[in-house]
C-alpha positions, -999 to 999 in steps of 0.1 A, spaced: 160 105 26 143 132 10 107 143 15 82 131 -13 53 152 -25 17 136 -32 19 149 -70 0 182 -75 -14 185 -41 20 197 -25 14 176 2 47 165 16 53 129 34 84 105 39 95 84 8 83 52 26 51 50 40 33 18 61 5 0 47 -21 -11 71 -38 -40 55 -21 -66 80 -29 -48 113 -71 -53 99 -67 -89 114 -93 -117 96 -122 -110 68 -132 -125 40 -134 -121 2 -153 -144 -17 -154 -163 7 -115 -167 10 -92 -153 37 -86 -118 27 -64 -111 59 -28 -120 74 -39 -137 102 -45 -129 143 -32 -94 153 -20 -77 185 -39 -43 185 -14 -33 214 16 -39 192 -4 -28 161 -1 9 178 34 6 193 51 -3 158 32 26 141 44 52 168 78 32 163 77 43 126 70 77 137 102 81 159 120 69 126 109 96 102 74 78 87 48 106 84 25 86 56 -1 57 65 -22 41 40 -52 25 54 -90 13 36 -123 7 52 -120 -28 35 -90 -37 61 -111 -56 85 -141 -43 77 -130 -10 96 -108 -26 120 -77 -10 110 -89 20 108 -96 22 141 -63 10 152 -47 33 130 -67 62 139 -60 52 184 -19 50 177 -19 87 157 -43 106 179 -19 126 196 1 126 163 -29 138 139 -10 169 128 21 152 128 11 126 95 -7 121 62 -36 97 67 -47 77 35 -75 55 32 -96 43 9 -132 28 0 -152 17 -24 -160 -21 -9 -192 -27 6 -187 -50 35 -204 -67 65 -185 -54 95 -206 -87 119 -193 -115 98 -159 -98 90 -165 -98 51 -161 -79 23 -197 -82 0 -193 -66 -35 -182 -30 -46 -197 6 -50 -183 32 -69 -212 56 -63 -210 88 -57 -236 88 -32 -216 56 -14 -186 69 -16 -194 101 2 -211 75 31 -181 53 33 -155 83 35 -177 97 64 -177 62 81 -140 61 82 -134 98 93 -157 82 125 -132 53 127 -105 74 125 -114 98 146 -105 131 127 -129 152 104 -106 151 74 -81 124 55 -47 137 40 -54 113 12 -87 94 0 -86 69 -29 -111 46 -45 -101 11 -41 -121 -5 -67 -96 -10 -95 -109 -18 -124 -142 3 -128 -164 14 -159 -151 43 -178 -178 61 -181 -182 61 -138 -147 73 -134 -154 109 -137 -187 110 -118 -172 93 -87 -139 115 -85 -165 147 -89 -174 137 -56 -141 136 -39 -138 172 -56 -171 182 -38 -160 166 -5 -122 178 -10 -140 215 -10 -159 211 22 -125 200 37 -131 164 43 -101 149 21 -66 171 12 -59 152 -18 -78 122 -40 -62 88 -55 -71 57 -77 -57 24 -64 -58 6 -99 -32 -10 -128 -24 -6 -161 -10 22 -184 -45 27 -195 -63 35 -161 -34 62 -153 -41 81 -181 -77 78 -176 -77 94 -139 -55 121 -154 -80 128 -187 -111 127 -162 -99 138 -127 -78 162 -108 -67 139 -85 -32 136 -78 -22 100 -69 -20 64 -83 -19 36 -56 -4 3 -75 13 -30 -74 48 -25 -73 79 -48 -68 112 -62 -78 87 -93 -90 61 -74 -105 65 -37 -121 45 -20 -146 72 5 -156 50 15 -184 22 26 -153 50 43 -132 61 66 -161 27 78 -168 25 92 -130 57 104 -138 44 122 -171 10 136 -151 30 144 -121 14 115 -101 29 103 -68 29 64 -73 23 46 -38 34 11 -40 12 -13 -25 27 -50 -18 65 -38 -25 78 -69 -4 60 -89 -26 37 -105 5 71 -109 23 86 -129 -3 115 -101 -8 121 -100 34 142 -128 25 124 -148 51 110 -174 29 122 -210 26 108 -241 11 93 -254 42 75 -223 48 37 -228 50 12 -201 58 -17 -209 81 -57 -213 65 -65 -175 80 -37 -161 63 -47 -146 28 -10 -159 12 -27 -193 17 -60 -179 -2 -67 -191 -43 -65 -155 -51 -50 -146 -86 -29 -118 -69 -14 -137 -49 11 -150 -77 39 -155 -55 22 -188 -36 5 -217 -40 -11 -241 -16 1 -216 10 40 -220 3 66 -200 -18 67 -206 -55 100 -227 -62 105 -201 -90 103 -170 -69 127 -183 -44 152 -194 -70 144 -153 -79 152 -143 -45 179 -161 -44 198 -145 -70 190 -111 -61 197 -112 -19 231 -103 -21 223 -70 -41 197 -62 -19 215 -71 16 249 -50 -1 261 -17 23 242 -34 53 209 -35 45 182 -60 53 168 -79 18 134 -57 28 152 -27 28 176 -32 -2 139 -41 -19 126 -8 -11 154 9 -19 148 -8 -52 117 8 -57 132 43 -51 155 39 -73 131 32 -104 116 60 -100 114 96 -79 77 96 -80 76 59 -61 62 59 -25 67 21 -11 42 13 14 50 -17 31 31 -36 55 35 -46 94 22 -67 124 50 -64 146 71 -36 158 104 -47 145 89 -48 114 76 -15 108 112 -6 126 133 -26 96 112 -5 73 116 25 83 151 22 92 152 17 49 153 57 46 187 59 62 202 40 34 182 60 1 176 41 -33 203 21 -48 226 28 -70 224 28 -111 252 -4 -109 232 -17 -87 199 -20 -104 218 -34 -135 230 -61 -112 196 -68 -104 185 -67 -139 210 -89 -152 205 -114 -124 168 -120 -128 173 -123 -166 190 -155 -163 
């Protein structure tokens, strides 16, 4: 597929990049799992240079992964790539990095410049392609005071280019009123799709990276009823985002969804996960999927999406009428 451009910045990156949430291993959130589980560090690093080989250049990232653990990971596997890639990462949780735990939020300024420096350590690079705030749903009036900063670090070359991970309509047009930052992070599936937040990147010239565009697996096709995640996996957590579960199984309604859908998705040879991505590229030209990883032959079923591009304008009608029965 074609390159994608991080909105005003210019800078260029694959249309599919990997999210880096899973490869953090265990923390907490309120006291709930906020993780996927036990990780291999070792495979952690082979599947991201595996991506690499297959044309991913972009690899979103937050200090809130672990508490800092996938940073480092991620910042070990693309040493001897750093000029090869676009970095992202994020902050704007405050955390305990002994008991693995995320402890509250801090849209600072003054914080924000401190955790951006903490993850350039972690990383081991003295600048980040792409730096968002990962606090969603912040005061108004804070907004521009906080992205001021990233203007002030972007000029002494720590960042290339500043984001807003965040929802709603409302808080896109907000960043582009306040800031000139050039990227939205969101939610973004076949299950759940703000269209309404997707065209106002479009309108503002916004990249849109899509965070959870597998729906936390569910559109792998992988899911059954008598799949059950373990207690230290967060699809197993009380969270409210976590829509697609409950008691740590698959929603009966979501896999009668899947259902309907998998042979559109799995059409011309492709996985379900890659017809799902393919999905999202077909909604709209400004949408970056970022799907997530432990293993390498999942970041390789990923990346092996961009050889088939976004489907086709029958196709997303197909969808559409199926899921409307």
């Amino acid at each position: 597929m074609e390159l994608r451009i991080l909105g005003g910045s210019g800078i260029a990156t694959s249309a599919l990049g990997l999210g880096c949430w899973a490869i953090g291993g265990p923390f907490t959130m309120d006291g709930h799992q906020d993780g996927w589980g036990q990780v291999d560090d070792a495979e952690s690093i082979r599947a991201i240079r595996r991506a690499v080989e297959l044309g991913v250049t972009l690899f979103d990232t937050a200090d809130a992964y672990g508490t800092g653990h996938s940073e480092e990971v991620l910042g070990k596997a693309l040493k001897p790539l750093r000029h090869e890639v676009v970095i992202a990462t994020k902050g704007g949780f405050t955390y305990d990095r002994e008991q693995r735990a995320l402890t509250g939020q801090d849209w600072s300024p003054a914080y924000i410049r401190r955790a951006l420096e903490a993850s350039l350590k972690r990383l081991g690079t003295d600048y980040v392609d792409l730096y968002q705030l990962h606090t969603g749903f912040i005061p108004d009036e804070a907004v521009e005071s906080v992205f001021d900063e990233m203007e002030r670090l972007k000029a002494e070359g720590k960042l290339r280019a500043y984001g807003w991970s965040t929802y709603t309509r409302e808080k896109v047009e907000l960043f582009a009123a306040k800031t000139r930052g050039t990227v939205i992070q969101t939610k973004a599936n076949l299950f759940s799709y703000d269209a309404e937040a997707v065209e106002a990147c479009e309108t503002h010239n916004f990249a849109c990276l899509n965070n959870s565009p597998l729906a936390m697996g569910f559109l792998s096709g992988k899911f059954s009823q008598a799949t059950r995640f373990e207690r230290d996996d967060v699809r197993a957590s009380a969270f409210d985002w976590t829509e697609y579960f409950e008691d740590g199984k698959p929603k009966p309604e979501f896999l009668a969804r899947m259902a309907r859908v998998r042979d559109v998705l799995t059409s011309g040879g492709r996985t379900a996960a890659q017809g799902a991505l393919a999905w999202l590229w077909a909604k709209s030209g400004v949408n970056i999927p970022i799907p997530g990883f432990k293993t390498v032959a999942q970041a390789d079923e990923n990346a092996r999406a961009l050889a088939f591009g976004p489907l086709s304008g029958e196709q997303l009608e197909q969808i559409d009428e199926a899921l409307a029965i």
